[in-house]
C-alpha positions, -999 to 999 in steps of 0.1 A, spaced: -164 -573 417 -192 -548 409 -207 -534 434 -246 -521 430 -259 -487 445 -290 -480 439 -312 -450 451 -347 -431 446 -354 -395 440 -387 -386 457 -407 -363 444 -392 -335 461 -357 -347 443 -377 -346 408 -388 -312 420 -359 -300 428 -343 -315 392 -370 -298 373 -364 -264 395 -333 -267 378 -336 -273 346 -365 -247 343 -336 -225 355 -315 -235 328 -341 -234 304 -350 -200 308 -309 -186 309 -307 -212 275 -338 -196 256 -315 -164 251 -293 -189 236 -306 -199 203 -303 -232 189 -264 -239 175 -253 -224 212 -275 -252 229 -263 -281 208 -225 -264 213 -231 -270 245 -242 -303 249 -213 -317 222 -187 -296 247 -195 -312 278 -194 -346 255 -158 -333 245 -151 -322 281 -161 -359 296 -142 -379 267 -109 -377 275 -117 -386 314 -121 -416 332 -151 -412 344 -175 -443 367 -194 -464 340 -227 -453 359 -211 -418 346 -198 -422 312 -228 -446 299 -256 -421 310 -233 -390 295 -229 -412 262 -267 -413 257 -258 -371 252 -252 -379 219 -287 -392 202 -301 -362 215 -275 -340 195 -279 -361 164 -319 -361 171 -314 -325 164 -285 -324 135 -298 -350 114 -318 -323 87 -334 -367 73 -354 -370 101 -369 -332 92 -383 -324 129 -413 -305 134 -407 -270 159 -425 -284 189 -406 -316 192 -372 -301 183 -382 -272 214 -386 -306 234 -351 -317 225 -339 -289 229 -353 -275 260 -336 -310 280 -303 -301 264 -305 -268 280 -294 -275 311 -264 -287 296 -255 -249 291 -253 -242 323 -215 -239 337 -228 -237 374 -238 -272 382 -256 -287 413 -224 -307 417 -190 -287 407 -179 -308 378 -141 -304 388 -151 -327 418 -128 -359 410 -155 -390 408 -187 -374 413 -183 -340 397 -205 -355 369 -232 -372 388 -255 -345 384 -255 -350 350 -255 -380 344 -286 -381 369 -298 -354 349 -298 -374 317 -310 -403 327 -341 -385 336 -339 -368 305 -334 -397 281 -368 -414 301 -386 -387 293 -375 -388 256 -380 -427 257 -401 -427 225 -381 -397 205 -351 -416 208 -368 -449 202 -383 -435 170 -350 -416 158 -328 -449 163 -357 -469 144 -352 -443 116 -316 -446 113 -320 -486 110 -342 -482 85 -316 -456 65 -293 -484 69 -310 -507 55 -323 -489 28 -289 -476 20 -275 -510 18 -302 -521 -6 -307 -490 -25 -301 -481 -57 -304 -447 -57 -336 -438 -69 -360 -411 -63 -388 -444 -46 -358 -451 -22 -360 -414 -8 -399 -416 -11 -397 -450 13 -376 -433 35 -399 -406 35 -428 -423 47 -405 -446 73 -399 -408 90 -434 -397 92 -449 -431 100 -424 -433 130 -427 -395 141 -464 -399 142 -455 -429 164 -439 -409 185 -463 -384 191 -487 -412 194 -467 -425 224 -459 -392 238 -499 -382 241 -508 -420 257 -477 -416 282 -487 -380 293 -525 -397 291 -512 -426 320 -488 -406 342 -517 -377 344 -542 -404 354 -519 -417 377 -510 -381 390 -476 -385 388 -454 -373 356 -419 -367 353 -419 -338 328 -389 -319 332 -399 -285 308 
């Protein structure tokens, strides 16, 4: 029987997520790049082999898009959206977690807390980066290999990262309005 806990992080919680990542931000901009995604695909190795709570391993699974977001040379991202990517993977880098991740059960709540905020924030990146990959699917299946195929593709990418950006300046647009706004970085 599944049993439902559900909780709210106040504004001092967001505050004190963002103190954090800022934290891990600034110790991951000495980093580079490579070291950053390194990172992110070892805790994604770490966390594999464990039996982790579904509230855990789901939220630590959406890791991944974010890695491919940023290793996937089709989608071609601009600097400022890949510093965006990789600015909420940095606290990923850090070894010294708010919760110990050697803690049996909750050692990865953090975390997974951690990305769930992330993976809001990134709501339309992702959205846009799984459209794109559809699309290469579909493309791929009825391709036949020719220089207009790669062209469509192309313009699929741009249409959908100006999409993106689109979204990204009418969501910053409501949650300033509103005075409220995540943002993490």
């Amino acid at each position: 029987m599944p049993l439902r806990v559900t909780f709210t992080l106040s504004d001092k919680d967001i505050r004190h997520f963002r103190r954090h990542m800022k934290q891990a931000h600034a110790t991951a901009s000495e980093m580079g790049e490579q070291s950053i995604i390194r990172a992110a695909e070892g805790l994604l190795e770490e966390v594999s082999g464990l039996d982790l709570p579904d509230f855990i391993a789901e939220r630590m699974s959406r890791l991944q898009v974010l890695i491919d977001i940023l290793r996937d040379e089709r989608w071609d991202l601009r600097d400022t959206d890949r510093g965006r990517v990789l600015s909420a993977l940095a606290y990923f880098t850090d070894p010294h977690d708010m919760i110990p991740d050697a803690i049996p059960g909750i050692g990865y709540l953090d975390d997974a807390i951690m990305v769930e905020l992330i993976v809001r924030e990134l709501r339309h990146d992702i959205d846009g980066y799984e459209d794109f990959c559809e699309a290469e699917g579909s493309l791929r299946k009825a391709s036949t290999g020719t220089h207009e195929d790669q062209e469509r593709l192309q313009e699929r990418r741009q249409r959908l990262q100006r999409r993106i950006r689109r979204r990204n300046r009418a969501s910053r647009s409501r949650t300033s309005a509103r005075g409220a706004r995540l943002s993490l970085w």
